[in-house]
N, CA, C and O of each residue as an XYZ file, in Angstrom:
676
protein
N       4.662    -54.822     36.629
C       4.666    -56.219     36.988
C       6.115    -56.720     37.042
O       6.986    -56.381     36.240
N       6.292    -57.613     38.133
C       7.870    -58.127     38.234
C       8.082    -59.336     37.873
O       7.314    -60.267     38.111
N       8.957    -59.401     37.374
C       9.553    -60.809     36.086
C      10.222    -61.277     37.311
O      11.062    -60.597     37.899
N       9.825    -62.493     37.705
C      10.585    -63.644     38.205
C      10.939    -64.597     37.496
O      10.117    -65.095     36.727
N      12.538    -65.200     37.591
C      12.857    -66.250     36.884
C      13.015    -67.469     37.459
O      13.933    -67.292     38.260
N      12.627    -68.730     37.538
C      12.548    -69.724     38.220
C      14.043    -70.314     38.820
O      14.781    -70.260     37.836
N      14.452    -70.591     39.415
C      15.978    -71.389     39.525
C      16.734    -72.389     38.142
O      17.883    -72.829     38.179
N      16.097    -72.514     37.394
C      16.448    -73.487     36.412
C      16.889    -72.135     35.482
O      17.975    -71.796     35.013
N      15.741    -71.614     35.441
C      15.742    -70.834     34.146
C      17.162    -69.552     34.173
O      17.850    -69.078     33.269
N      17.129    -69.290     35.998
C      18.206    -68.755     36.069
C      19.662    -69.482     35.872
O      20.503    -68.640     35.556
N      20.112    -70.596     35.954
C      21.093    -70.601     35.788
C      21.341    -71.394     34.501
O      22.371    -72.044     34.322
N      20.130    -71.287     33.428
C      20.604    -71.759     32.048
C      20.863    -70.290     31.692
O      21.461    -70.101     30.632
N      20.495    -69.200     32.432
C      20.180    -67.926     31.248
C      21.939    -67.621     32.209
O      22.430    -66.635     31.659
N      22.591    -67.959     32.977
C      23.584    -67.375     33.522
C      24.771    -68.239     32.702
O      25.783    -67.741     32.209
N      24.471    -69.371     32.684
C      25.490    -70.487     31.497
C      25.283    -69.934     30.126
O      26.272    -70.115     29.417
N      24.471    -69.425     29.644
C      24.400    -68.788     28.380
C      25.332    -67.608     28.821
O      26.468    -67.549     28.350
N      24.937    -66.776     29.607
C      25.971    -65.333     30.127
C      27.484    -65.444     29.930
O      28.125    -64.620     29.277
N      27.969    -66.420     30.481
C      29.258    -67.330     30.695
C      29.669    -67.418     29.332
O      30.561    -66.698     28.882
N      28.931    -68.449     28.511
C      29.662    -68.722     27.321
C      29.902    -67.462     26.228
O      31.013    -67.207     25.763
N      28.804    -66.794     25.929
C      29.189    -65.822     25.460
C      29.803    -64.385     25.933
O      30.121    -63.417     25.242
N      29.855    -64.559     27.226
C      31.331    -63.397     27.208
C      32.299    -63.769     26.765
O      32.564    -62.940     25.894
N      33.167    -64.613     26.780
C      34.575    -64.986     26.358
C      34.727    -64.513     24.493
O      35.719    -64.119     23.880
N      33.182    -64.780     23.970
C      33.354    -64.480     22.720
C      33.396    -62.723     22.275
O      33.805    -62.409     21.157
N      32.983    -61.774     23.167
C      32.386    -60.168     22.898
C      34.176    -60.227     23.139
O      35.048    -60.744     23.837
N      33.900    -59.057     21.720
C      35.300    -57.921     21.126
C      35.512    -57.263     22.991
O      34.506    -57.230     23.699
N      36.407    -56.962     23.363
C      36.589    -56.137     24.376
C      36.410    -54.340     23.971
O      37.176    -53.970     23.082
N      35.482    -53.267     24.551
C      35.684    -52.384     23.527
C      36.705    -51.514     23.423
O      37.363    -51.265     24.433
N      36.990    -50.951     22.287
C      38.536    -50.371     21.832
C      39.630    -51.523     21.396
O      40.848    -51.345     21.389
N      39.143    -52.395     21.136
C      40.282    -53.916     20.818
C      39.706    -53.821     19.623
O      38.515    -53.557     19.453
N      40.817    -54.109     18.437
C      41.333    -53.920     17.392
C      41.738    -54.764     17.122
O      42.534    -54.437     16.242
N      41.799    -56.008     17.276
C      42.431    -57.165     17.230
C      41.413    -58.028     16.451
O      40.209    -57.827     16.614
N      41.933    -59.134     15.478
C      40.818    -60.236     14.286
C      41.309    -61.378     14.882
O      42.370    -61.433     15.504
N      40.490    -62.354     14.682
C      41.154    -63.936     14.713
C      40.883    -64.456     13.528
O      39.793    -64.077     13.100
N      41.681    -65.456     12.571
C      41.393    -66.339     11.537
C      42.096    -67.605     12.066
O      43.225    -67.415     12.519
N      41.710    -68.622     12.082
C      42.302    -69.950     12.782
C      43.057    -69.590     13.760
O      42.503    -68.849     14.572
N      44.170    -69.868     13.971
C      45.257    -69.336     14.990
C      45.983    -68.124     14.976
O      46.726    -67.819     15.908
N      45.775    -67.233     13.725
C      46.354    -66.403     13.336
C      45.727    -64.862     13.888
O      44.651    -64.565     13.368
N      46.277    -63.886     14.861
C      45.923    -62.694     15.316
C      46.070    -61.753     14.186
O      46.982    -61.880     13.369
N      45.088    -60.704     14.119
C      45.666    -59.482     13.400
C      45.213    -58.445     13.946
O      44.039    -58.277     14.279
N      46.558    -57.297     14.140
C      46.503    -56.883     15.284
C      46.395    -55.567     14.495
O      47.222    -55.304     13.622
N      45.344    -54.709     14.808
C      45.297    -53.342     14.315
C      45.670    -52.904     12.833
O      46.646    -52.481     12.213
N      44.382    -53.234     12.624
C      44.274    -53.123     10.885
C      44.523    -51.706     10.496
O      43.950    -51.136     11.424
N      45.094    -50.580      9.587
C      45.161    -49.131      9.462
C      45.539    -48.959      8.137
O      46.370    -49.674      7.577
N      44.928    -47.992      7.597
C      45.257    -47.437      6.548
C      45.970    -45.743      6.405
O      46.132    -45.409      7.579
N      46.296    -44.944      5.784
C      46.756    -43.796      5.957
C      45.959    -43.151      4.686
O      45.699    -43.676      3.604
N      45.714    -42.092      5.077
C      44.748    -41.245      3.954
C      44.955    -41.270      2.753
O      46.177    -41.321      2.611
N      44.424    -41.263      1.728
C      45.389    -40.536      0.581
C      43.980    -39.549     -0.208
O      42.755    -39.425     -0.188
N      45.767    -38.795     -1.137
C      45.009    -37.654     -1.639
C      43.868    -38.211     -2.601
O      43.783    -39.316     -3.137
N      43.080    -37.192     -2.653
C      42.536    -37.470     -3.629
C      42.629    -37.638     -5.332
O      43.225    -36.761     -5.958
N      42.019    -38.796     -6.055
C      42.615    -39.069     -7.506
C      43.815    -40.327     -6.910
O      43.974    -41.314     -7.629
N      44.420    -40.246     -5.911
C      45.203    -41.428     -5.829
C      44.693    -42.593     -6.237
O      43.641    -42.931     -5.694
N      45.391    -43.667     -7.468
C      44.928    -45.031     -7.209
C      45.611    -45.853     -7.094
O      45.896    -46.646     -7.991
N      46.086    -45.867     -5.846
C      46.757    -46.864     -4.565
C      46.674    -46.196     -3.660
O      46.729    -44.967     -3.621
N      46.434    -47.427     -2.266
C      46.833    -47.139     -1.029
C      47.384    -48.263     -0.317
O      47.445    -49.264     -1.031
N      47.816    -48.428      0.892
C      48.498    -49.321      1.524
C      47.480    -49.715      3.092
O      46.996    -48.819      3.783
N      47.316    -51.285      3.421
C      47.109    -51.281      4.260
C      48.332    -51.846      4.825
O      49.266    -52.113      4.069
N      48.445    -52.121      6.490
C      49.139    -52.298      7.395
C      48.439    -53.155      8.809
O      47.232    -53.362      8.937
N      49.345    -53.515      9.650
C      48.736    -54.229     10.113
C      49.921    -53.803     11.937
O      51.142    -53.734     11.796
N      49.381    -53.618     13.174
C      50.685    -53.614     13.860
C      51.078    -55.137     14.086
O      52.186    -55.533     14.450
N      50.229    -55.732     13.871
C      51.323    -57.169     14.329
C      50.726    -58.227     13.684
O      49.559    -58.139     14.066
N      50.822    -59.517     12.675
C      50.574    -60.629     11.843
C      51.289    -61.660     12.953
O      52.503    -61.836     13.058
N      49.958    -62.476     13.976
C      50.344    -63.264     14.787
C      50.121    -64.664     14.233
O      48.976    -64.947     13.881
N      51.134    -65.618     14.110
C      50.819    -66.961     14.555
C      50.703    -67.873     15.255
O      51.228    -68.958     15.010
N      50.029    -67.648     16.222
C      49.656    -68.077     17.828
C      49.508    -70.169     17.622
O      49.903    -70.872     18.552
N      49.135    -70.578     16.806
C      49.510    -72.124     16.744
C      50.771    -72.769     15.986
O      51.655    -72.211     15.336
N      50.581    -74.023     16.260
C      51.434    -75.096     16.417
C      51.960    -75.253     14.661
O      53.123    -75.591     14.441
N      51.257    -75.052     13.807
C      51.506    -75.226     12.442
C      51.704    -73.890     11.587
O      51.201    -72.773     11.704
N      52.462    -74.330     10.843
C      52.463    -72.917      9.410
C      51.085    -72.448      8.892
O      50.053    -73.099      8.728
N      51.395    -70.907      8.642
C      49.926    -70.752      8.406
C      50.805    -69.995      6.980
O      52.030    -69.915      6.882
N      49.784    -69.497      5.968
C      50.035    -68.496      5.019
C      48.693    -67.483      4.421
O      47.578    -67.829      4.028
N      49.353    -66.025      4.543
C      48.288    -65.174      3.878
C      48.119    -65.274      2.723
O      49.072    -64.672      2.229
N      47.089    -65.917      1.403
C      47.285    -66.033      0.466
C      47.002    -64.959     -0.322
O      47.689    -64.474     -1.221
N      45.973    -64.641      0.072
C      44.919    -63.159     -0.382
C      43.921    -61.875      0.078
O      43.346    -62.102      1.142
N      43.711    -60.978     -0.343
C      43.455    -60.316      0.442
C      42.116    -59.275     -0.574
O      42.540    -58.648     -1.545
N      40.761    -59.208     -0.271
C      39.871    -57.866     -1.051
C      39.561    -57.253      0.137
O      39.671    -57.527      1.333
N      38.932    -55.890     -0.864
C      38.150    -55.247     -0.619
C      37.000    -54.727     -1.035
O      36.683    -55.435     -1.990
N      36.101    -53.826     -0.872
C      34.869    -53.324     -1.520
C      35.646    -51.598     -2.124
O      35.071    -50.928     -2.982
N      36.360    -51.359     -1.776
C      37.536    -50.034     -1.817
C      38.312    -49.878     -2.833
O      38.570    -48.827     -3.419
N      38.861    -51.403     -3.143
C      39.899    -51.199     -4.369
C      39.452    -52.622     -5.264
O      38.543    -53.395     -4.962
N      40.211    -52.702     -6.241
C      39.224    -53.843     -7.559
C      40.517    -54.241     -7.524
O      40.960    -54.428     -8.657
N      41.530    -54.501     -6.377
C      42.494    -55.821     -5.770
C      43.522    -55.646     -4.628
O      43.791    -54.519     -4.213
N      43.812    -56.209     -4.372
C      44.596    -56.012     -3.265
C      45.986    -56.807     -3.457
O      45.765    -58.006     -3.289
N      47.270    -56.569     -3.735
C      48.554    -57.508     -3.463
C      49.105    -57.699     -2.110
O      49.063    -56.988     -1.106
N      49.494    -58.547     -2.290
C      50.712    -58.761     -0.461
C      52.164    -58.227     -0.916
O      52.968    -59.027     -1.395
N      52.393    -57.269     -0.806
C      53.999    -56.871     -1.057
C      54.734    -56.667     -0.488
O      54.482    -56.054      0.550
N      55.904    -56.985     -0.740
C      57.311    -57.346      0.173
C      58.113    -55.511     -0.143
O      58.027    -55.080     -1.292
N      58.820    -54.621      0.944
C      59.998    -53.690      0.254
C      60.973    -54.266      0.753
O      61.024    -54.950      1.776
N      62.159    -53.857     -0.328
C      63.558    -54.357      0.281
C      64.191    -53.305     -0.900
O      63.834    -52.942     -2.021
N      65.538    -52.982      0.160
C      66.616    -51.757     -0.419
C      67.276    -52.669     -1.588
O      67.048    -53.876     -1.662
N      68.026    -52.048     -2.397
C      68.935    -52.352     -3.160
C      69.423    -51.219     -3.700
O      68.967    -50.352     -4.446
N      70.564    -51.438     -3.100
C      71.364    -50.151     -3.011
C      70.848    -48.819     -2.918
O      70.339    -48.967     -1.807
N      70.576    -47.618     -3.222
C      69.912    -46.801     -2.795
C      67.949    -46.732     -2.890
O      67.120    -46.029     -2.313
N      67.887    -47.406     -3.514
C      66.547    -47.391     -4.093
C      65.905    -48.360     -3.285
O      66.461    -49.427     -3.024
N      64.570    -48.017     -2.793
C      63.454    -49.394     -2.221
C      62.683    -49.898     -3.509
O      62.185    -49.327     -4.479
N      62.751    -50.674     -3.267
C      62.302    -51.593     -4.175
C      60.564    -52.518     -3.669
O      60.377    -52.918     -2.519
N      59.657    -52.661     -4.649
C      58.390    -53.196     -4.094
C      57.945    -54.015     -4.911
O      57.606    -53.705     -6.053
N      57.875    -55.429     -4.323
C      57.144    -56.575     -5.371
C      56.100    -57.449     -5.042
O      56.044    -57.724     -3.843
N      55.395    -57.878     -5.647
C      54.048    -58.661     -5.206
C      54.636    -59.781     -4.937
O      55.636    -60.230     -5.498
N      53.826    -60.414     -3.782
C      54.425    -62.242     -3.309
C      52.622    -62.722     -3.420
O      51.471    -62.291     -3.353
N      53.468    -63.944     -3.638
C      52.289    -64.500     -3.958
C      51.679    -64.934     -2.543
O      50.449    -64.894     -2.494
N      52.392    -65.369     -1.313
C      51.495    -65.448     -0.366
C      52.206    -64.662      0.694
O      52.994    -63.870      0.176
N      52.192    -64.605      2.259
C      52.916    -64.715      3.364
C      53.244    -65.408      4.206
O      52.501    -65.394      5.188
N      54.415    -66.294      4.264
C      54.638    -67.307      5.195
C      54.372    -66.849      6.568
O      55.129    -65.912      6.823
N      53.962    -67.000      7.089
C      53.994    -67.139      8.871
C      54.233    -68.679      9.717
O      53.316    -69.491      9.834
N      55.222    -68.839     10.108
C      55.881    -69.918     11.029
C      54.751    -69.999     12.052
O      53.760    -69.283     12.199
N      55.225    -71.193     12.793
C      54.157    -71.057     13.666
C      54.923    -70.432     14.928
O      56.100    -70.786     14.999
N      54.500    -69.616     15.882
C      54.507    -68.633     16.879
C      55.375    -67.192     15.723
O      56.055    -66.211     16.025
N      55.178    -67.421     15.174
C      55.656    -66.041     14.197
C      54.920    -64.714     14.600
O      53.794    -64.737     15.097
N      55.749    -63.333     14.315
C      55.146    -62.483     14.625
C      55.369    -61.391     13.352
O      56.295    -60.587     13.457
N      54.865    -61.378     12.645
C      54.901    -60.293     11.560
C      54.644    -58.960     11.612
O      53.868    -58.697     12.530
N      54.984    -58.049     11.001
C      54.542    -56.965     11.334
C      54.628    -56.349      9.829
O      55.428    -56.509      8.907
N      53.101    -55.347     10.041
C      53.262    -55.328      8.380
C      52.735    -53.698      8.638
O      51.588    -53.286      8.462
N      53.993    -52.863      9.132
C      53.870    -51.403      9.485
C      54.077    -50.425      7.963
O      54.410    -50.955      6.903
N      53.843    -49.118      8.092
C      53.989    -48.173      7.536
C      55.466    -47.980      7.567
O      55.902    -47.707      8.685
N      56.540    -48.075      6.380
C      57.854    -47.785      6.451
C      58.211    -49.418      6.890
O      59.150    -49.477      7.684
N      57.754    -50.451      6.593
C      57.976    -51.707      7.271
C      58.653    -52.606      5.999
O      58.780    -51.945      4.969
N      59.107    -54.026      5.921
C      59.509    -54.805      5.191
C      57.610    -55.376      3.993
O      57.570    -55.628      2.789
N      56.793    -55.374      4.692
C      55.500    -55.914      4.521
C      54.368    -55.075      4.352
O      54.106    -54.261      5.237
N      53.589    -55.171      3.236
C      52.192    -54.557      3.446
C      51.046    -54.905      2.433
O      51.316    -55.476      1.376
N      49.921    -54.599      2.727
C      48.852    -54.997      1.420
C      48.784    -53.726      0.398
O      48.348    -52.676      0.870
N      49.063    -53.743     -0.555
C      49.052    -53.013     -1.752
C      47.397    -52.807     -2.421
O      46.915    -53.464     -3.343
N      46.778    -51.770     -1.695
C      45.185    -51.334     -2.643
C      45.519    -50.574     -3.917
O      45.934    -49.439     -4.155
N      45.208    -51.548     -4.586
C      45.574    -51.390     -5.860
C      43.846    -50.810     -6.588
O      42.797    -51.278     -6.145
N      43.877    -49.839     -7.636
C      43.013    -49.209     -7.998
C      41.699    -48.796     -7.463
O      40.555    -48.951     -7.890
N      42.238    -48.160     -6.282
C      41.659    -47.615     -5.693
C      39.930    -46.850     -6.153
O      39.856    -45.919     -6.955
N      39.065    -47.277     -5.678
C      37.354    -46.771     -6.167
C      37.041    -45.290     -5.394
O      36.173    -44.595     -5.923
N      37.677    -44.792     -4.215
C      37.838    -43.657     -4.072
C      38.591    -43.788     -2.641
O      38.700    -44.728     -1.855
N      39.153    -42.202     -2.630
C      39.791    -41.691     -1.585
C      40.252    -42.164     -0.142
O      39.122    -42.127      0.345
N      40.876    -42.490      0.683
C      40.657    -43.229      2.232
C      40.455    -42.033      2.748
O      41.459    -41.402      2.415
N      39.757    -41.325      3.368
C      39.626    -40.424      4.154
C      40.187    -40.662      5.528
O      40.282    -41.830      5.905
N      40.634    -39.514      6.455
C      40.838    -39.530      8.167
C      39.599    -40.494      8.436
O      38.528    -40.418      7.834
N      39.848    -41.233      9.238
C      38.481    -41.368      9.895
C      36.923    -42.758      9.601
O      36.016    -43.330     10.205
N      37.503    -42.647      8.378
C      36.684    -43.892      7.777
C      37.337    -45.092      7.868
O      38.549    -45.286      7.958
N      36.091    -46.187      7.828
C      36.637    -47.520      8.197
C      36.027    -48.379      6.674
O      35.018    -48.111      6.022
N      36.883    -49.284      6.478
C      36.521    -50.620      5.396
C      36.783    -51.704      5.958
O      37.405    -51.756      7.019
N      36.381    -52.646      5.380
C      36.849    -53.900      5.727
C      37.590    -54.323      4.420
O      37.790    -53.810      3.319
N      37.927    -55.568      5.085
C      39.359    -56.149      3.878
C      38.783    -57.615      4.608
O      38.683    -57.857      5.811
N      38.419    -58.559      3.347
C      38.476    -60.049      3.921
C      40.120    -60.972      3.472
O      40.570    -61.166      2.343
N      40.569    -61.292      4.496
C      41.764    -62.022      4.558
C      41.828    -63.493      3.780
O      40.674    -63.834      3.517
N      42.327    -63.996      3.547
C      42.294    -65.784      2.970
C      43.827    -66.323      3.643
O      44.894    -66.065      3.086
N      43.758    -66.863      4.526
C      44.449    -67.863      4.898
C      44.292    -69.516      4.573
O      43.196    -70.076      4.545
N      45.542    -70.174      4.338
C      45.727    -71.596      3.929
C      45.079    -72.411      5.416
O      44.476    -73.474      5.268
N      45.213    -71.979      6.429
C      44.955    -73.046      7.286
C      43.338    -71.847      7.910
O      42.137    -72.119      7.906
N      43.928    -70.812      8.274
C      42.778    -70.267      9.721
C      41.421    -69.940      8.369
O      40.373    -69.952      9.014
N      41.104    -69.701      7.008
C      40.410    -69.633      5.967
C      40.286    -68.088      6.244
O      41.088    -67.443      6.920
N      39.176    -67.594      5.631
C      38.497    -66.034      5.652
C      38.187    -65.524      7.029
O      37.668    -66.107      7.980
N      38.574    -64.447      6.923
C      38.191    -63.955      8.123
C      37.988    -61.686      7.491
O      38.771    -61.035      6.799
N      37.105    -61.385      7.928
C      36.614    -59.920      7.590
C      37.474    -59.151      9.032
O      37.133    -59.487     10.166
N      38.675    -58.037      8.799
C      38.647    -56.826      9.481
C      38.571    -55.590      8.606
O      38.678    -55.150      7.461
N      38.226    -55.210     10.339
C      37.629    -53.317      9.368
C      39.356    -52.637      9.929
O      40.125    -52.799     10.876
N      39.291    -51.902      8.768
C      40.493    -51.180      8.738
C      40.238    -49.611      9.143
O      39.813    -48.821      8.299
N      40.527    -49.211     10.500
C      40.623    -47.488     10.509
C      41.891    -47.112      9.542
O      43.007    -47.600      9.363
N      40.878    -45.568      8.801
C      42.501    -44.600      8.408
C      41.998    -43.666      9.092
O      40.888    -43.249      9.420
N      44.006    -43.231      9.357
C      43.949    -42.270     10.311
C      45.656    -41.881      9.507
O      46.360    -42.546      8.746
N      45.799    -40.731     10.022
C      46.990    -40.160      9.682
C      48.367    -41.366     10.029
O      48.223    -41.909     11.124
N      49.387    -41.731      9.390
C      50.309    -42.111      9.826
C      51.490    -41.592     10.629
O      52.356    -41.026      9.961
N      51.755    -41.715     12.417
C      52.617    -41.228     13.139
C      53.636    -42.202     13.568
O      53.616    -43.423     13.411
N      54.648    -41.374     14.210
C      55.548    -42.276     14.779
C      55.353    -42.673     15.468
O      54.748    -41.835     16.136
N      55.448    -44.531     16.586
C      55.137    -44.898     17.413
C      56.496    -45.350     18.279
O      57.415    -45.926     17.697
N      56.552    -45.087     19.533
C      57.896    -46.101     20.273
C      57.916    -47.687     20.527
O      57.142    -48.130     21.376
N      58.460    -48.247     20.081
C      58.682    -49.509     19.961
C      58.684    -50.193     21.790
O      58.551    -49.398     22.721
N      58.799    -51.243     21.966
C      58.830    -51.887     23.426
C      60.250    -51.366     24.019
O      60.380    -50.660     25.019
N      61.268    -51.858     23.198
C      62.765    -51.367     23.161
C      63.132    -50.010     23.111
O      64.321    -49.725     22.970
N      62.143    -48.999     23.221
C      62.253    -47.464     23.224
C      62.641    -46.856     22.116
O      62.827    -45.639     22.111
N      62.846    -47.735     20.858
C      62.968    -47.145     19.341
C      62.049    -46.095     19.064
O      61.356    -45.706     20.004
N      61.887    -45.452     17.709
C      60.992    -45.029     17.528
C      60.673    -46.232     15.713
O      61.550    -46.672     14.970
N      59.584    -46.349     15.620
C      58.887    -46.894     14.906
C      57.523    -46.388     13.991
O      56.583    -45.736     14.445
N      57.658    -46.811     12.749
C      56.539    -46.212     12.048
C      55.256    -46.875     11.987
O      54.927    -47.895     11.381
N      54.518    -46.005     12.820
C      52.984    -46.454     12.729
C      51.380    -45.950     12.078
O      50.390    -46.658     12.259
């Protein structure tokens, strides 16, 4: 039997079509929204086993609006906490400390890479990150609020930068 749809019915069911495409993930996009704030390719890097820490990363911490935003906090179901930590050299040694939030300016672009100034610290780790497995991590922002991404781990490689650097990803 053939389903006919009346003219009405077709173009409420085509205005429904409309509105919710703009909202579907594109697939292979890796990308979160929390208020104005992008997060661009969530990743973790394996660790051995018995490790308790790991690091997440992020390739790019966007602030796409008009106002300051800040990362205040960060869980998981993976580790029993998560810090926002800053590295910085001093004199030969890197150095790593917990901040209490992350400023992001507005049109700011952060980057919170592997070998980077920035990253989330999984702190007591509940088991292993394996190749291949995904978690989520819920975010807390001051302005864009909670927002859930899933984090792939995958081995950490070198990536080329826009500028033809090479860069750690």
């Amino acid at each position: 039997m053939k389903t006919v749809l009346s003219p009405p019915r077709r173009v409420l069911l085509g205005a429904l079509f409309l509105t919710l495409v703009p909202l579907a993930q594109p697939v292979g996009a890796h990308d979160f929204k929390a208020g104005s704030v992008v997060v661009d390719h969530p990743y973790a890097a394996p660790t051995p086993a018995g490790a308790r820490s790991g690091a997440v990363y992020f390739r790019m911490l966007t602030n796409e609006g008009r106002q300051p935003d800040r990362l205040l906090s960060a869980r998981s179901p993976v580790a029993e906490r998560i810090e926002i930590h800053e590295s910085t050299m001093e004199g030969d040694v890197m150095r790593m400390r917990a901040l209490p939030a992350l400023e992001l300016a507005p049109g700011a672009a952060v980057p919170l890479r592997h070998g980077g100034r920035h990253h989330l610290m999984l702190m007591a780790l509940k088991q292993p990150l394996r190749d291949g497995d995904r978690f989520p991590v819920t975010l807390v922002f001051e302005r864009g609020g909670s927002t859930e991404v899933m984090v792939d781990v995958h081995p950490v490689r070198a990536a080329r930068t826009p500028a033809g650097g090479a860069a750690h990803h």
